[in-house]
N, C-alpha and C positions, 0 to 999 in steps of 0.2 A: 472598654472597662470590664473587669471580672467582676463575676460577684459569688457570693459567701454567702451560705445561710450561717446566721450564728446560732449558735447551740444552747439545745435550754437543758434543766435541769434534767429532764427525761433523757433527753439522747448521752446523757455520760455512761459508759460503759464499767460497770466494775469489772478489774483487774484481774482474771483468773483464767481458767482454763480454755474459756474459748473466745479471748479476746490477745491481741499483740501491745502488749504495752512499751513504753521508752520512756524515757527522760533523757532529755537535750540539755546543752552545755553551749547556751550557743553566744559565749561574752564573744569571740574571737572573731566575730563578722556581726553586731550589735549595729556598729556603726553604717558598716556598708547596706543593712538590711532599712534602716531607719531612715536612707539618705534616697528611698526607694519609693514609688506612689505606693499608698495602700494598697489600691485597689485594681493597680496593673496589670500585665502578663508579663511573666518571665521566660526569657528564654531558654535553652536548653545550656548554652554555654555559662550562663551568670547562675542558673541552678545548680550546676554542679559545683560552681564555685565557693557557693553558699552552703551547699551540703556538706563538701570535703572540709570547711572551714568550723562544722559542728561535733560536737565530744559528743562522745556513748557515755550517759552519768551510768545509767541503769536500763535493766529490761528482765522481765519476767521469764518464764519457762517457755512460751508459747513462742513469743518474739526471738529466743535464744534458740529453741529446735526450728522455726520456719526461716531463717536469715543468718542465723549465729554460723559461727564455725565450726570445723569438728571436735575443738579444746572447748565449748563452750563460752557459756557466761560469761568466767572471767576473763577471755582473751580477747572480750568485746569491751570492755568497759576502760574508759581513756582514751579507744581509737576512734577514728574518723568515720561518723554516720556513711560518708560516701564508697566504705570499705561492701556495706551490710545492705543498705536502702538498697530496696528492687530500682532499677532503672525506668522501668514502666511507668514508676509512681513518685519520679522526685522532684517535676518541674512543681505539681500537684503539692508534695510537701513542702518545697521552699516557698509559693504564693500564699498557705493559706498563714506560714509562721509570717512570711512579710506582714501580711496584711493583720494577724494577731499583735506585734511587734509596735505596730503603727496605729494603733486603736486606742491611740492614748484619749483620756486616760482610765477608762473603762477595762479596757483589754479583753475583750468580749472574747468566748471561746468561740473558735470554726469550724466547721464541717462538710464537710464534701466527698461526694463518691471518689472512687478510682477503679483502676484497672488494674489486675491484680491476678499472676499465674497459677495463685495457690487457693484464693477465696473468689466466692460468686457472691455477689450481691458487697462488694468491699464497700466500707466507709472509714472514714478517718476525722478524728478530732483534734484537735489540737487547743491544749489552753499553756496559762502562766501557773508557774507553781508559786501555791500562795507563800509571800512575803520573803520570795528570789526571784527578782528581777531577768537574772541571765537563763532562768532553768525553766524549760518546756517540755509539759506532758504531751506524750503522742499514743492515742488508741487506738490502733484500728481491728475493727472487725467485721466478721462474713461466716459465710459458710465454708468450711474447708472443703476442697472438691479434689485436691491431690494431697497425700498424706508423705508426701517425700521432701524432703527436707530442700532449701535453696540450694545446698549446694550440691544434693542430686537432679534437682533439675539442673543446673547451672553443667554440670556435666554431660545431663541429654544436651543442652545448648549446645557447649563447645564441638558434641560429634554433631551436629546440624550445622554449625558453623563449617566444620572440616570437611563436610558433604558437599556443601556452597562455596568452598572456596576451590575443591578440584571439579566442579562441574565443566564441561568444555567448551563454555560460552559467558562472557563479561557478564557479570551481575554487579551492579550497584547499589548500597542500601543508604535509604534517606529516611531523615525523621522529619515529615512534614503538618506535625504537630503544630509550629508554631502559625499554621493559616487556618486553623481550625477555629481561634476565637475571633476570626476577621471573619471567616466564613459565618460564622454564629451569627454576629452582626449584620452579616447582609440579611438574613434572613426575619435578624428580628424586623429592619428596616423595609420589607419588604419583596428586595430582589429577589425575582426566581426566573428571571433572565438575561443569565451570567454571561453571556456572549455578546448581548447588548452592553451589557454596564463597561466589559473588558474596554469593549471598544471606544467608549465614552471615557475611561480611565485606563489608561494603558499602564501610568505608575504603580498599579498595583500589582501586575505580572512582574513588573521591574524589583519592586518589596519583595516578592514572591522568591526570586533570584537571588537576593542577599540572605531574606532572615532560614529559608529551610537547605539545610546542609546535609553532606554528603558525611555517612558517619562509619563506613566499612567497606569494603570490594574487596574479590576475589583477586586468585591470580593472574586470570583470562584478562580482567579489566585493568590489571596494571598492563598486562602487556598490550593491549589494544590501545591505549592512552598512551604511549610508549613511555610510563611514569618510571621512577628509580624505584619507588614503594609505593606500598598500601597509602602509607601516610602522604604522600605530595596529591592524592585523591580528596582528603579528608578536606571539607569546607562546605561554603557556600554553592549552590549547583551550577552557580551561573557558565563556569565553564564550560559545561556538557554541552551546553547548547551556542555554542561559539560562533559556530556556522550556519550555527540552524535556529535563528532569532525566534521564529516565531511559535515555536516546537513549548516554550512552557505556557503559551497563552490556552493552546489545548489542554494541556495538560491540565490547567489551571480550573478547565470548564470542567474537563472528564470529573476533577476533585471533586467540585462543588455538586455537580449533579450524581452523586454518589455511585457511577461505574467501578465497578469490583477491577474493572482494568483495561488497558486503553496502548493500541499499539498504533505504529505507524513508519512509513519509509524515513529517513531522515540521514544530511550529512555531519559527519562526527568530523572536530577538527583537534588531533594526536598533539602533546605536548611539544614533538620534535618541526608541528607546523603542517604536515600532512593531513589532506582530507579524505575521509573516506565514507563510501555509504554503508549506514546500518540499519538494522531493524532494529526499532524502540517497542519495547513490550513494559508497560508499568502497570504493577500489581497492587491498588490500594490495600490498603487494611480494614475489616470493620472489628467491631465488639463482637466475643471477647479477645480476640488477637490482638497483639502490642502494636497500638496503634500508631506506637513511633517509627513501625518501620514499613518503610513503600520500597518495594525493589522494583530496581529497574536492571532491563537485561536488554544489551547491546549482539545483536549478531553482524557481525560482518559481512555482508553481501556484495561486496564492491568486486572479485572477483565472477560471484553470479552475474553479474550486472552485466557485467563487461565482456563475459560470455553471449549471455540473451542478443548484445546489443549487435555482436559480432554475426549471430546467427540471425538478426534483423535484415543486417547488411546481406548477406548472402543471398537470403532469400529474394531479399530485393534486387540484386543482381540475377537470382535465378529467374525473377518475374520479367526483370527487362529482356534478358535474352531470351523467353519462352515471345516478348511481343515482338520485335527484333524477326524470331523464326516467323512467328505469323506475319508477321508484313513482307517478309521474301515469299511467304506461300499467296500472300495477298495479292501482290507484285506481279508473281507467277500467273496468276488467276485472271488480273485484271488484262496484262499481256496478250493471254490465251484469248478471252472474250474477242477484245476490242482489235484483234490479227486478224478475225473471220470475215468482220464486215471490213475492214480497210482491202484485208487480202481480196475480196470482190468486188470492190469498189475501183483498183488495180486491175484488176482483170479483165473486166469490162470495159474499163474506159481504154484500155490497150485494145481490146477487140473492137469497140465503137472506132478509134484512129484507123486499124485496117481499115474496115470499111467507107470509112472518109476517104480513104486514098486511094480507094478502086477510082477508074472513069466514071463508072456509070453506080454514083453511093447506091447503094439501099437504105432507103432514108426512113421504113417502117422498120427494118432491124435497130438502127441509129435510135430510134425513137423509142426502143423496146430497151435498150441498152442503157440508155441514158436513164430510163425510170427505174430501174435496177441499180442504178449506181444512188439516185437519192434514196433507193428501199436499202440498201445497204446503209448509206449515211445515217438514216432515220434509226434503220437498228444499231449505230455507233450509241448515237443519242442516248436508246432506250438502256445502253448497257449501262452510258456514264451513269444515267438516274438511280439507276437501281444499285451501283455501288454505292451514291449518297445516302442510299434510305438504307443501306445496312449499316454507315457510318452512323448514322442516329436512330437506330435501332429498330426500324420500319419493318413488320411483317412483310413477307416477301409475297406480291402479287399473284397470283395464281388465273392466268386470261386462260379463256377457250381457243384450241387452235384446228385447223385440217394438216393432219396427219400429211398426208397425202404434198400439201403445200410446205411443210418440214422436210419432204424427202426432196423438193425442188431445189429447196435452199441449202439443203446438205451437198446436191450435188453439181450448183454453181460454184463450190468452192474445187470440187476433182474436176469440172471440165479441161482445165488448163492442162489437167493428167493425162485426160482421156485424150486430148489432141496431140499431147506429147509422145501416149505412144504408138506401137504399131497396131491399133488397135479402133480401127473405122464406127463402133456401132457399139452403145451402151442401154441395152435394154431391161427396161423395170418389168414386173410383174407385181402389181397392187393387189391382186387376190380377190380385191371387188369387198374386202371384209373390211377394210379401214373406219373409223369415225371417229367424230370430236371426240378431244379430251381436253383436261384441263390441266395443265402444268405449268411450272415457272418458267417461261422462256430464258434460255442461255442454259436450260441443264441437259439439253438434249444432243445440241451440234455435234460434240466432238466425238460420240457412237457413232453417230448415223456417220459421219464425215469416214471414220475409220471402217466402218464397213462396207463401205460406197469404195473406197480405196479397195480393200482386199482382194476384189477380183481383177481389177486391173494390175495389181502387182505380180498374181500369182495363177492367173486362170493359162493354162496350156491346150493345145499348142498355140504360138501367138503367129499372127499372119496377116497378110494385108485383106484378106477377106473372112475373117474371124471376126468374132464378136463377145464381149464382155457381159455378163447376165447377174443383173442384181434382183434376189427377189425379195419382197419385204415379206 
């Protein structure tokens, strides 16, 4: 329900220089205003109907330079209030004449603020002109804070329209006026959380969708809608969100909790059936700006998108082949380890068989050989664990070792060399300086193995009584 203060004999404004005076003509819409609740809201659509259906009887000097045309006076009087009335202020004027209209049979005067380009602090009265039923006095006044006439602002307008209509991005303007006296109601009622209520009443985002409508758009937004005109835009907003249902129940909240403005990802669905994704950017209005208009601006991101997603992909293809590469270098690694202790575990047990096959075995070599071949197996073992613990991210062990016993096991793996070639006698020189250290077993071998090799590959002259010198 709205309500009206009615006006007492103080708030009448006399008629002069710094007040807007009228007189309405309004037989031509009596009926339709009188078949209306008093004390309703009216919508944006049935106000103008109601307006456009009221005569100019008269208006003073003040009302004729803030609204009139540039012929004046008389070029106002006989036409249609809804030529002249600010658009800011006429849902405001046709509620307070309904509800004047309908006050039978008193017909109390009304009064109520408004919002207003030209005045700060606007008020507006309205009453019946004594003993003419069809004819209403309309006051309003304020303080003038711009001295330019409507139809010089109405001209910055139109180049601010022209500025919005070639900007290079969909702009949409809605007048979401008509939830502001529902909104009002929640609050008298007590709601102040609006997210909760939504959810318990879904039907009122669904109102939401019908009563506030789309009253303008750019060029960008006809063609992003793939509409024919501005005009197949003009409506209820419910279409905007076609695809994206639940896109006005935010919105609905951003409203109520008075956000200056409120964006979000969202898919838009084109008149010709096409989805696409945009960014929703909506700019509330407060006082004193025309609180009829909330724009909303759509940017196209469906191509961004589709790039990011593409460069998603990639990456993720670049990630699997970079693991891909580590597991052939892991591969490599795990090959290399677990070759040392097999390759002398091979080696041995082929030298233990000689020995089995002499006459007369040497069964303390046999016995030497064979525990080398489980010291070998043992270190297959230690290699497999230690791959486990780096599969589950195990700090890598670090045991005390003899140096000295490193250089034995490096060069159990060249003996097979050293018999291979022509080369009887491989001797070390320890230096006497060797001692414990502490390292990760498995990162030492394959040095020691290749320097343990090098002289036997390359030590000259080679001979049957020459000999190979490795010195650590």
């Amino acid at each position: 329900m709205m309500s009206f203060r009615v006006a007492e004999a103080a708030d009448t404004p006399t008629p002069g220089a710094s007040t807007a005076w009228w007189e309405f003509d309004i037989s031509a819409v009596r009926a339709l205003m009188e078949s209306l609740p008093r004390d309703g809201p009216i919508g944006r659509e049935l106000a103008e109907r109601l307006i456009t259906g009221i005569r100019v009887n008269d208006v003073n000097a003040v009302a004729a330079y803030l609204v009139g045309p540039f012929s004046g006076h008389d070029a106002m009087i006989g036409d249609s209030v809804g030529r002249f009335w600010p658009t800011e202020s006429q849902v405001v004027l046709a509620e307070l004449i309904v509800a004047l209209v309908n006050d039978r049979p008193l017909h109390h005067p009304r009064s109520r603020g408004i919002t207003s380009l030209m005045l700060s602090d606007a008020g507006m009265t309205v009453r019946l002109k004594q003993d003419a039923t069809d004819i209403v006095e309309i006051t309003v006044c304020g303080v003038i804070h711009d001295h330019r006439s409507r139809w010089s602002l109405r001209a910055s307008e139109e180049r601010y329209q022209r500025l919005i209509h070639h900007l290079p991005y969909a702009l949409v303007q809605v007048d979401a006026t008509p939830m502001d006296p529902i909104f009002a109601a929640l609050r008298r009622d007590g709601v102040t959380d609006i997210a909760s209520y939504l959810a318990a009443t879904p039907a009122l985002v669904q109102q939401a969708r019908k009563i506030v409508r789309v009253t303008g758009a750019n060029r960008d937004a006809v063609k992003l809608f793939a509409a024919l005109d501005t005009e197949a835009l003009i409506g209820p907003i419910g279409y905007l969100f076609a695809a994206s249902p639940t896109t006005p129940h935010r919105l609905t909240i951003a409203h109520f909790e008075g956000r200056r403005s409120y964006s979000e990802l969202m898919k838009l669905q084109r008149f010709d059936g096409e989805v696409r994704d945009v960014q929703l950017s909506a700019t509330f209005p407060t006082a004193p700006e025309r609180l009829d208009v909330t724009l909303l601006s759509f940017e196209d991101v469906t191509d961004r998108l589709g790039t990011e997603a593409q460069l998603r992909r990639l990456q993720a293809d670049h990630a699997r082949a970079a693991r891909i590469s580590t597991l052939g270098e892991l591969a490599t690694s795990i090959a290399h380890e677990v070759s040392q202790p097999l390759s002398a575990i091979v080696t041995n047990a082929e030298t233990s068989l000689r020995w089995l096959s002499r006459d007369d075995p040497n069964l303390p070599k046999i016995e030497q050989l064979t525990r080398r071949i489980a010291d070998s197996a043992h270190r297959a073992h230690e290699i497999v664990q230690r791959i486990r613990a780096m599969a589950v991210r195990h700090a890598p062990e670090r045991v005390p070792i003899d140096i000295n016993e490193v250089i034995d096991e490096a060069l159990l793996f060249t003996r097979h060399d050293i018999d291979s070639e022509p080369c009887p006698a491989l001797k070390t020189d320890r230096g006497g300086l060797l001692t414990s250290s502490r390292v990760t077993r498995g990162n030492y071998s394959p040095d020691l193995i290749n320097a343990s090799c090098g002289p036997i590959g390359y030590t000259a002259p080679r001979s049957r009584s020459g000999s190979a010198f490795l010195e650590s």
